[in-house]
LOGU-160069 format. One line per 2 residues: number of its first residue (from 1); their letters; for each residue y, x, z of C-alpha. Coordinates in steps of 0.001 Angstrom, whole numbers, plus 500000, padded with zeros to 6 digits. Layout:
NUM> a> Y,X,Z ~ ...
//
This chain:
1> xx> 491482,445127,494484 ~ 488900,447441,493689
3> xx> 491379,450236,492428 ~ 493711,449789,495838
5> xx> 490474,450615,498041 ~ 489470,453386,496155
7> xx> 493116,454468,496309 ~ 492904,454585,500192
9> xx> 489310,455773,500195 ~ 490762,459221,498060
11> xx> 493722,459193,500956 ~ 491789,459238,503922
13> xx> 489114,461793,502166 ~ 492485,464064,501510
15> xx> 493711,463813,505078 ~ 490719,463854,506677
17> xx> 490106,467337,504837 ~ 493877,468481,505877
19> xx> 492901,467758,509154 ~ 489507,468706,510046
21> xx> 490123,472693,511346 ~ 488482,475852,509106
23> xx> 485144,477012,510474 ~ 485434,480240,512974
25> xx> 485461,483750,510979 ~ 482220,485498,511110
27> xx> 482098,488668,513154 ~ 480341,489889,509824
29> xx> 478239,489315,506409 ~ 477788,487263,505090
31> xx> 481080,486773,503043 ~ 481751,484175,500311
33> xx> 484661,483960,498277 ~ 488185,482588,499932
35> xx> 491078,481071,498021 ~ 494291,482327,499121
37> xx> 497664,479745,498629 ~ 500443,481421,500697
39> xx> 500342,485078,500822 ~ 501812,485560,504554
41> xx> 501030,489638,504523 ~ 502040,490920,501355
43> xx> 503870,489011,498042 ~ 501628,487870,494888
45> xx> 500512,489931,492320 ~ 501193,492149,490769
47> xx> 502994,493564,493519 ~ 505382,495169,490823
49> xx> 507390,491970,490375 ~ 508380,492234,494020
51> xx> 509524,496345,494027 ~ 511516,495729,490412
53> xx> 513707,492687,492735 ~ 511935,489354,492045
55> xx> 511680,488880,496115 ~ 510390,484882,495642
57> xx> 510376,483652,499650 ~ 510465,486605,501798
59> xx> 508207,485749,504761 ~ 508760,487780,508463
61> xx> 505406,487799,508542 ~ 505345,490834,505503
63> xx> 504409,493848,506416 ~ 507506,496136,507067
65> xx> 506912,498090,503818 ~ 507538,495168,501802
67> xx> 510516,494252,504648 ~ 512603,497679,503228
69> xx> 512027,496660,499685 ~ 513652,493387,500538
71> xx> 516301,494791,502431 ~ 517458,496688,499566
73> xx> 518022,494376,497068 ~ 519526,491608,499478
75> xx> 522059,494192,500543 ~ 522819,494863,496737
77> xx> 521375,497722,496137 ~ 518170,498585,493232
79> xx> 515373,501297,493051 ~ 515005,503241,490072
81> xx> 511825,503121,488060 ~ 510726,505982,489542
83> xx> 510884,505079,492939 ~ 509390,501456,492197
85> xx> 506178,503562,490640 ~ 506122,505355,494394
87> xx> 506603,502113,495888 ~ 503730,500432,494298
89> xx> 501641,503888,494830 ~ 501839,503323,498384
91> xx> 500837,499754,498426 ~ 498370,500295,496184
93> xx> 497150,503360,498486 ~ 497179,501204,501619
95> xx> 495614,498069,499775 ~ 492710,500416,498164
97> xx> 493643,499053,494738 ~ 494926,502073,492736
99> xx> 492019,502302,490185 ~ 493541,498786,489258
101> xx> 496994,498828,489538 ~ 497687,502201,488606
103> xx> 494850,502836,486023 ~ 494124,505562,488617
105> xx> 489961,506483,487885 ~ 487717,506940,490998
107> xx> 487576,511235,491150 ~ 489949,511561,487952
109> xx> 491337,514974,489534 ~ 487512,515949,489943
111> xx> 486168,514776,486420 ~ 488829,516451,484736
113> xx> 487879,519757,486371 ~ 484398,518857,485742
115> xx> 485414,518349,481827 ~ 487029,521642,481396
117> xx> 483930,523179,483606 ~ 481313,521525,481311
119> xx> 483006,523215,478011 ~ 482182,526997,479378
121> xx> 479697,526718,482198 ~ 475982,527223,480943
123> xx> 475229,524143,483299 ~ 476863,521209,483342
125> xx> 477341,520331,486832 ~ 477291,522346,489805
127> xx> 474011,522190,491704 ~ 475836,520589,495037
129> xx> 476877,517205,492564 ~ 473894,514967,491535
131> xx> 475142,513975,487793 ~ 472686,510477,488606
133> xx> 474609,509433,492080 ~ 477221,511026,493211
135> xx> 480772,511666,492696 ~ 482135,515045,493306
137> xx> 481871,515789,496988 ~ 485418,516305,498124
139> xx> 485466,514644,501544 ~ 484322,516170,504511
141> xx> 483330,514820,507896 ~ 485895,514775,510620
143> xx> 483597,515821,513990 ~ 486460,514826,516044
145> xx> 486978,511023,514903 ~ 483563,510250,513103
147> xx> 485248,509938,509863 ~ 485539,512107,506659
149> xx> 489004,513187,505427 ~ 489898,513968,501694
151> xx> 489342,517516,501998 ~ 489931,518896,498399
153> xx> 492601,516939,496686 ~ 493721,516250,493385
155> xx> 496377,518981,493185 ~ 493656,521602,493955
157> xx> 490941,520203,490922 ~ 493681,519716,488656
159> xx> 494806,523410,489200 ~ 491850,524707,489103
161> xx> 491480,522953,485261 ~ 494610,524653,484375
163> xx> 493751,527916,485267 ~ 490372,528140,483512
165> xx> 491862,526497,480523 ~ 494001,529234,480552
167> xx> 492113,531891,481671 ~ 489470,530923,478680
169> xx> 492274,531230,476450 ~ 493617,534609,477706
171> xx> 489718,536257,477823 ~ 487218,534518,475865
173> xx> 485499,531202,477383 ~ 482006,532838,477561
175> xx> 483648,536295,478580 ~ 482194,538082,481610
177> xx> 485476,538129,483532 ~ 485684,534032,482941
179> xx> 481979,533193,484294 ~ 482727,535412,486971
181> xx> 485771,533551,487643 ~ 484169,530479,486947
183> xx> 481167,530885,489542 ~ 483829,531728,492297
185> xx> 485762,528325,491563 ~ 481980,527159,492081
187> xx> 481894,528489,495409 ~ 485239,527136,496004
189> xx> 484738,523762,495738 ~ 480837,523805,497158
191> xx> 483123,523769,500515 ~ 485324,520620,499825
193> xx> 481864,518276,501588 ~ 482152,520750,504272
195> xx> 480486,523846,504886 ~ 477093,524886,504750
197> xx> 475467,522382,507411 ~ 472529,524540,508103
199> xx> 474375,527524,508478 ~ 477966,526623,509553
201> xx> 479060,529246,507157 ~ 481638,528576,504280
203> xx> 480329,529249,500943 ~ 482110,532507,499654
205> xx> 482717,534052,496063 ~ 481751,537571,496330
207> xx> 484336,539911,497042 ~ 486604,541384,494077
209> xx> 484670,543542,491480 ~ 487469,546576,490825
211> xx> 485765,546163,486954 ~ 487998,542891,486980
213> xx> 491142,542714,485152 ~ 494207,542263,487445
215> xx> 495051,539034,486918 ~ 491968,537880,487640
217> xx> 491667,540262,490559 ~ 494857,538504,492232
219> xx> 492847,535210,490921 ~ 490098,536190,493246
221> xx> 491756,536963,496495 ~ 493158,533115,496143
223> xx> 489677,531691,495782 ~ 488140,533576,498643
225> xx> 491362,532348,500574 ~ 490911,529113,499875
227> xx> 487119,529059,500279 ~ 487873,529648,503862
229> xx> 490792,527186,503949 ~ 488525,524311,502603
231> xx> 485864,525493,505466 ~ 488351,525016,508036
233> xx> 488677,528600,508859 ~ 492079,528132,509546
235> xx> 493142,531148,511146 ~ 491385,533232,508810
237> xx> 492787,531447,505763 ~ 496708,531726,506836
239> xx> 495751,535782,507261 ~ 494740,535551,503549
241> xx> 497166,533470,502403 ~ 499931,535466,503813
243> xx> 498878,538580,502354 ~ 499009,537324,499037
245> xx> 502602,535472,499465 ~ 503951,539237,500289
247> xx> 501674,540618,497096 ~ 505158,540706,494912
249> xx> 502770,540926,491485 ~ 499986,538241,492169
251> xx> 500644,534687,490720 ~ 500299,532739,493184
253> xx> 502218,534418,495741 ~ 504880,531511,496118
255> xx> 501966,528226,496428 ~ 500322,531104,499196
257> xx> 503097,530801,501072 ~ 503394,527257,501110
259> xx> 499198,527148,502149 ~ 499583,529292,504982
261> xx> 501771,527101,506527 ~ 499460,524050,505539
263> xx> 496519,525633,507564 ~ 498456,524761,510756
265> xx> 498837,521694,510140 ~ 495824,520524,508830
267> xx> 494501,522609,512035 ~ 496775,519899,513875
269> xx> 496164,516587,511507 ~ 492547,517247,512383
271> xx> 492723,517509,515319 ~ 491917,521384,516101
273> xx> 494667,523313,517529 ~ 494792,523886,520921
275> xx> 496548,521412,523022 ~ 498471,523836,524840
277> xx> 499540,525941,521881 ~ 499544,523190,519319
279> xx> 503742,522544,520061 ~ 504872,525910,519519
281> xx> 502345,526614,516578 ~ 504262,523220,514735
283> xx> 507579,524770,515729 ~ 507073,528542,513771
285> xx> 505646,526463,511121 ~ 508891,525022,510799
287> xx> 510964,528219,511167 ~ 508622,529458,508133
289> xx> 508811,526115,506181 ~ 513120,526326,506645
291> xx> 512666,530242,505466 ~ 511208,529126,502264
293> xx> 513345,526285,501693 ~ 516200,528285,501681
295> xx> 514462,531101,498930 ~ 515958,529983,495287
297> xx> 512678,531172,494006 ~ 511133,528435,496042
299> xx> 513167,525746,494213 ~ 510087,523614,492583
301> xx> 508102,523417,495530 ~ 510874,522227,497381
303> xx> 509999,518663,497699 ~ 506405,519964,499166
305> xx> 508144,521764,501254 ~ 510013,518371,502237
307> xx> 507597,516608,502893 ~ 505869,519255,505234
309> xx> 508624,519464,507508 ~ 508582,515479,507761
311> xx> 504920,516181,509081 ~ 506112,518760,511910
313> xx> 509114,516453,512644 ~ 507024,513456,512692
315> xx> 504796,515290,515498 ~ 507353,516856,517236
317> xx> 510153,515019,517317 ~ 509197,511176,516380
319> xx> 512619,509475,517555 ~ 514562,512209,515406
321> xx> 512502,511821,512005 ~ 512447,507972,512110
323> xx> 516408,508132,512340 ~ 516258,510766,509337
325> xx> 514063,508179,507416 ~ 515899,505078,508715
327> xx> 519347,506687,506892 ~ 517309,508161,504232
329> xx> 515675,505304,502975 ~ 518892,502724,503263
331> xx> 521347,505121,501588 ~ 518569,506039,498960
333> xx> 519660,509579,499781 ~ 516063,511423,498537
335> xx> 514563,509372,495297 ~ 512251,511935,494763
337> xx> 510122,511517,497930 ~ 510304,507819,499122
339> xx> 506554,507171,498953 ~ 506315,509595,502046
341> xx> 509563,508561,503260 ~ 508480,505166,503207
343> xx> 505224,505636,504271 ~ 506319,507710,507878
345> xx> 509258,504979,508336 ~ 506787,502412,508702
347> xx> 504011,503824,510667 ~ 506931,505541,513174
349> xx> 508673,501976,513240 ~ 504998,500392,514176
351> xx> 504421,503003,516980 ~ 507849,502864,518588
353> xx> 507734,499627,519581 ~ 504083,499595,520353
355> xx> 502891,497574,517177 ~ 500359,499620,515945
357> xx> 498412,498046,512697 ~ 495579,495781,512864
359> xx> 494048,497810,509981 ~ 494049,499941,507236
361> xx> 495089,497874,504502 ~ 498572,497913,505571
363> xx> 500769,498022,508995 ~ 500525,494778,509611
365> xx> 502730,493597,512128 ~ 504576,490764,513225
367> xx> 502305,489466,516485 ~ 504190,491393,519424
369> xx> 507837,491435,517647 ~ 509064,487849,518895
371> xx> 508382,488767,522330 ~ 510151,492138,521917
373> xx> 513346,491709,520359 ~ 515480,492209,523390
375> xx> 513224,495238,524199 ~ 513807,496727,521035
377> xx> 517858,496502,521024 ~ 517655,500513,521017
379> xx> 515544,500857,518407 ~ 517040,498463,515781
381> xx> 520410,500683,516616 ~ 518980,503824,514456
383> xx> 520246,501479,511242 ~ 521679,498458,509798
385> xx> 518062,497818,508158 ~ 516223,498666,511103
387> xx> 517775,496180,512795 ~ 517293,493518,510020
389> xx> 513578,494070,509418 ~ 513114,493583,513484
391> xx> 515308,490473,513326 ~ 513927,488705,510589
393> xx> 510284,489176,511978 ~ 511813,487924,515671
395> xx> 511913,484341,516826 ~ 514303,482784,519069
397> xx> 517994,481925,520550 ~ 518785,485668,520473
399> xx> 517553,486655,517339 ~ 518525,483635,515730
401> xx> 522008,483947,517330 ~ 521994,487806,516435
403> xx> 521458,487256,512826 ~ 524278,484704,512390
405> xx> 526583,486759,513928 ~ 525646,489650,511404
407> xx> 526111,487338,508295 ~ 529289,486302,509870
409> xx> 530643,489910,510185 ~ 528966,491004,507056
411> xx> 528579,488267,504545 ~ 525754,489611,503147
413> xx> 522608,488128,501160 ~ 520440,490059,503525
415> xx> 522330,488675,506742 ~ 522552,485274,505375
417> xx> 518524,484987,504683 ~ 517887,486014,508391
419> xx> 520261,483713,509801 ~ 518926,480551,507460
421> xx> 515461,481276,508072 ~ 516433,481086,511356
423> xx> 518371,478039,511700 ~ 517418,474272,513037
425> xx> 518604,470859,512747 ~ 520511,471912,515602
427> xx> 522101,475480,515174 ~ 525718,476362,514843
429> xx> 527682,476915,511528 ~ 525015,474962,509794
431> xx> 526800,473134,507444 ~ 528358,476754,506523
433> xx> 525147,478015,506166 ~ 523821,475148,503825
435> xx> 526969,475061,502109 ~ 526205,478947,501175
437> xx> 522605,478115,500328 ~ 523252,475289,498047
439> xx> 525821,477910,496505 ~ 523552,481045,495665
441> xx> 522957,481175,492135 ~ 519731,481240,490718
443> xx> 519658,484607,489441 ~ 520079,486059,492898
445> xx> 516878,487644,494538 ~ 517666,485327,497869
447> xx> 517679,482034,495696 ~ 514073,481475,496248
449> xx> 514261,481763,500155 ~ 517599,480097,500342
451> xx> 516397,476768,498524 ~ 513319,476549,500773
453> xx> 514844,477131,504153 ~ 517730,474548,502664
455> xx> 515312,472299,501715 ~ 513385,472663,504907
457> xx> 516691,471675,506979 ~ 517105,468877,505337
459> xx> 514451,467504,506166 ~ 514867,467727,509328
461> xx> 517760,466473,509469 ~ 516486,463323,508230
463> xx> 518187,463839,504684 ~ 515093,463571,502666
465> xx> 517109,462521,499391 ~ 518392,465464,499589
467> xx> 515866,467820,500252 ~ 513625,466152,497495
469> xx> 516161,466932,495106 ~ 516227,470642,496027
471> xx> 512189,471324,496202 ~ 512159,469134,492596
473> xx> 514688,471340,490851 ~ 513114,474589,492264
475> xx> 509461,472823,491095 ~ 510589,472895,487240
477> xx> 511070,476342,487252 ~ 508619,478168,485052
479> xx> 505826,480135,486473 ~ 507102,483633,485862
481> xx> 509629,482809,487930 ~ 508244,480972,490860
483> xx> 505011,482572,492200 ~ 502440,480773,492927
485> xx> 503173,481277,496974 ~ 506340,479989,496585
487> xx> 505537,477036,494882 ~ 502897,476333,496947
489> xx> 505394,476181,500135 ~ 507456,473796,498142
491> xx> 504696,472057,497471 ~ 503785,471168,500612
493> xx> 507026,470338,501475 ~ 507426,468130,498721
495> xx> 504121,466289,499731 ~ 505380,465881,502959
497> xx> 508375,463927,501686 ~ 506316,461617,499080
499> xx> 507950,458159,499376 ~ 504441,456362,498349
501> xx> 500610,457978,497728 ~ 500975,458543,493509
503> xx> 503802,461355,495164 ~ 501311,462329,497643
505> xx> 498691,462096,494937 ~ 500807,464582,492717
507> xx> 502130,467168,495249 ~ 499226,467811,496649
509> xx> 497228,470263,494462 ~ 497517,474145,494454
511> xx> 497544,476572,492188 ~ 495633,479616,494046
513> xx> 497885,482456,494801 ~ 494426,484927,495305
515> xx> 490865,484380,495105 ~ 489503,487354,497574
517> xx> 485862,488412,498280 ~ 486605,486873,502137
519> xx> 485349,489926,503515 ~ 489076,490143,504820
521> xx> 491390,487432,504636 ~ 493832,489838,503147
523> xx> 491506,491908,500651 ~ 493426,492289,497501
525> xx> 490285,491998,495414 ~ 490406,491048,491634
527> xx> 488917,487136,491251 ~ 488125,488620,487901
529> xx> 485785,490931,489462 ~ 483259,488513,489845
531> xx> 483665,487613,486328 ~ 481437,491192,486059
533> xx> 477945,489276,487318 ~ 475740,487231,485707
535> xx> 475363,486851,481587 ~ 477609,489841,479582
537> xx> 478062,488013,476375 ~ 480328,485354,478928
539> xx> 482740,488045,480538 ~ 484924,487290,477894
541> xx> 484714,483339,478134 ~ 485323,483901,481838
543> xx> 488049,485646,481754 ~ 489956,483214,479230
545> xx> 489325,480762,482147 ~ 491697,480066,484808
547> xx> 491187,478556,488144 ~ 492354,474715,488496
549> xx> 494505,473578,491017 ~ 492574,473106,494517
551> xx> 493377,471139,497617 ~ 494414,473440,500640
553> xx> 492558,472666,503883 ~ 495754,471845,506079
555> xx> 499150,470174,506099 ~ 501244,473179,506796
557> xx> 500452,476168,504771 ~ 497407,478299,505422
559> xx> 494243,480330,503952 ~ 491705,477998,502950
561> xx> 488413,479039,504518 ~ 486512,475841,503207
563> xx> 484924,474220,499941 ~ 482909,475017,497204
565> xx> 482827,478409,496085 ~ 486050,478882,493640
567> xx> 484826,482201,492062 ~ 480872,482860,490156
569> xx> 479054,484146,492841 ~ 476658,486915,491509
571> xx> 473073,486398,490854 ~ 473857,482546,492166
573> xx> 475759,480640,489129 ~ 475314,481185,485670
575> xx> 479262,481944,484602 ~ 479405,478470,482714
577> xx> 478633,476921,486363 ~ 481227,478341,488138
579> xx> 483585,475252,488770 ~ 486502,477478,488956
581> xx> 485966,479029,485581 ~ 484997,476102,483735
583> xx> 486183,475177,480156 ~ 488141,471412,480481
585> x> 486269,468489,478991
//
């Protein structure tokens, strides 16, 4: 007697708790830490599992980045390893999270320069970098938006390394001609914060001493060039720069050609050339950019030459280069630049059908698209993927009747994912369609999303048997290869079909797909992170530790924004404390 009321004490605790609604978000701070079961914006980590084909259940509700990846492998196609490492550089760029996913170190362009610097220089750092604080100042503000832009990038501090390496080599490292050169490059980069604020001025190496040798002479002319390139002196910078590109014996007359065309268009990306002139300034920068294209001597720069003319077709012309991209990207017709590609197909697709991103962390999209997929008939014309990724993320008779009709004509995985995860108890061909389901093999990247949305009809068509046996065969799979989002929608599936509470009872914990900071409810922060507070000699013991399986705050799947703190909190818990870190009994 007393076990059977504590048995239906635990039940109504658990549905009380599935029912009671999350707290409102706060406007701000401060933030606690927020366990994540079903990823609804991107897949689980690492995201790497996902771009090399293991798809789990693709959700409409992914941002269209992660939409293309899935198109390609339901249609049959791969990505190379190469362009799965641009792939996961662009997420990674989008979600902030390079440093951990790519072992990519905060300024690594900067503190190598600053290594090969510190080996020759008599001081150590410049005087604009504070060796105690700071990193090395290569943003600048942007007056126009009140934000900074990455003024000096990588490319520029990693050249720079190069050169005095070599220039070391060629002349002595503590030659005159090399300090010279060095305390130029100084000057250089004392411009990448922006230029002198008292002043306005740029800061300038001195002009050329004739004493120089020739090489280093050329060397000069470049640094003075791009002293006023990295002070937004646009106009005097292309004069420079285009001097030296028709100087047949400097070095860099071929990367001075490709810089004078990039002063117009930063000019433009920051918003500085003229509104009336800015057109026709794109266009000759164009003509120039198709000049050099064509020039065999021009042959290794030609992707950055690529990727320019994207830019100026992206501004000019935005139906035009989101067709280019659109075929581009589908046929895999250019490996070596899909990052950008990738990058310009989804921020065109959001801003062609008015859907423009709800952040920075990644386009985030879906609200608007179930209300505009007749309205967007035109658009999902410019490809056979376009029109997928804007059909899965629709709702609806029409989309849903749009989608069948493709998988019909096609008979493709990608079709046949759109039209199941479309489908009711009611739709037509449904028996074909779970009939095709129940035949997809397991190795297949739809398997995952074609067992749920089968097991899902099921259900509602009252054939619970049935769908129980299809959630309990995809529940034994290991967990390499059923994420923990995945198994936490068939989860809760299951749990819905328990036949009696020791079901209930055992369906209803989670694993955690994410354990975020909560300062956004899609932060891709490390749990581990945390792990970093409180007593060093446990980082280790913390680590080790994995998070048990929690209760999720709602029937159907959500974020939990409720409970006891799943993470150490610093300066709160002593590591050993932290319930979701803590060693079993």
């Amino acid at each position: 007697m007393i076990r059977r009321i504590a048995r239906i004490s635990l039940v109504v605790i658990l549905v009380t708790t599935l029912l009671i609604p999350p707290p409102p978000a706060l406007a701000c701070g401060p933030y606690f830490p927020l366990t994540i079961f079903i990823q609804t914006k991107h897949p689980d980590l690492p995201l790497a599992n996902y771009a090399a084909g293991d798809l789990s259940v693709v959700q409409s509700s992914y941002a269209r980045s992660y939409l293309v990846v899935a198109y390609r492998y339901l249609s049959g196609g791969t990505f190379t390893s190469s362009e799965q490492k641009q792939i996961l550089d662009l997420w990674a760029h989008r979600l902030g999270r390079e440093k951990e996913w790519l072992g990519k170190e905060e300024a690594y362009a900067p503190v190598r320069w600053l290594e090969k610097r510190s080996k020759i220089a008599a001081k150590k750092y410049p005087d604009y970098i504070d060796e105690r604080t700071g990193p090395f100042p290569n943003w600048a503000p942007n007056s126009y938006e009140y934000s900074e832009f990455e003024n000096c990038s990588d490319d520029a501090f990693l050249t720079a390394a190069h050169t005095l390496q070599a220039r070391a080599k060629n002349f002595g490292p503590q030659s005159v001609p090399v300090q010279a050169w060095l305390d130029a490059q100084d000057a250089v980069f004392h411009n990448c914060g922006g230029p002198d604020p008292a002043s306005k001025n740029p800061y300038l190496p001195p002009e050329s001493a004739k004493s120089l040798p020739p090489l280093l002479l050329a060397d000069r002319e470049y640094q003075i060039a791009a002293a006023y390139f990295y002070a937004r002196n646009w106009d005097e910078a292309e004069k420079r720069f285009i001097r030296i590109s028709e100087d047949q014996t400097s070095p860099w007359k071929r990367i001075a050609a490709i810089v004078a065309v990039r002063c117009r268009l930063r000019k433009d990306l920051l918003g500085e050339a003229d509104p009336k002139t800015a057109a026709q300034e794109l266009a000759d920068a164009d003509a120039r950019l198709l000049k050099l294209e064509a020039d065999p001597a021009m042959r290794e720069l030609r992707p950055a030459i690529w990727r320019m003319r994207g830019y100026v077709e992206f501004r000019l012309n935005p139906p035009k280069r989101f067709a280019d991209l659109a075929r581009t990207i589908e046929k895999g017709a250019n490996k070596m630049n899909l990052r950008q590609d990738l990058d310009d197909y989804t921020q065109l697709l959001d801003r062609i059908i008015v859907d423009y991103p709800l952040g920075d962390q990644d386009y985030v999209s879906p609200g608007k698209i179930p209300k505009l997929f007749d309205k967007t008939s035109q658009v999902r014309k410019y490809s056979a993927m376009t029109d997928w990724i804007l059909t899965y993320q629709a709702s609806g008779d029409a989309a849903a009747a749009h989608a069948l009709a493709k998988w019909k004509k096609s008979h493709s995985a990608a079709w046949f994912v759109a039209a199941l995860s479309k489908a009711h108890q009611n739709s037509a061909d449904l028996a074909e369609l779970l009939d095709s389901a129940e035949r997809t093999p397991v190795a297949s990247s739809a398997y995952l999303t074609a067992s749920f949305h089968r097991a899902r009809l099921l259900a509602e068509m009252g054939k619970e048997d049935q769908a129980r046996q299809v959630t309990d065969s995809v529940l034994q799979l290991a967990p390499e290869h059923l994420p923990a989002s995945a198994r936490n929608l068939f989860l809760t599936l299951r749990m819905k079909l328990a036949r009696n509470l020791d079901e209930f009872l055992e369906f209803a914990p989670r694993p955690n797909s994410l354990i975020t900071s909560g300062e956004d409810a899609f932060a891709v922060d490390n749990p581990l992170d945390w792990c970093m507070y409180g007593n060093v000699d446990r980082r280790a013991a913390c680590k080790a530790r994995r998070s048990p399986p929690l209760l999720s705050t709602r029937m159907r799947p959500r974020h939990s924004r409720r409970g006891s703190p799943q993470v150490c909190l610093p300066k709160l818990q002593r590591v050993r404390d932290c319930p979701a870190f803590s060693e079993n009994k």
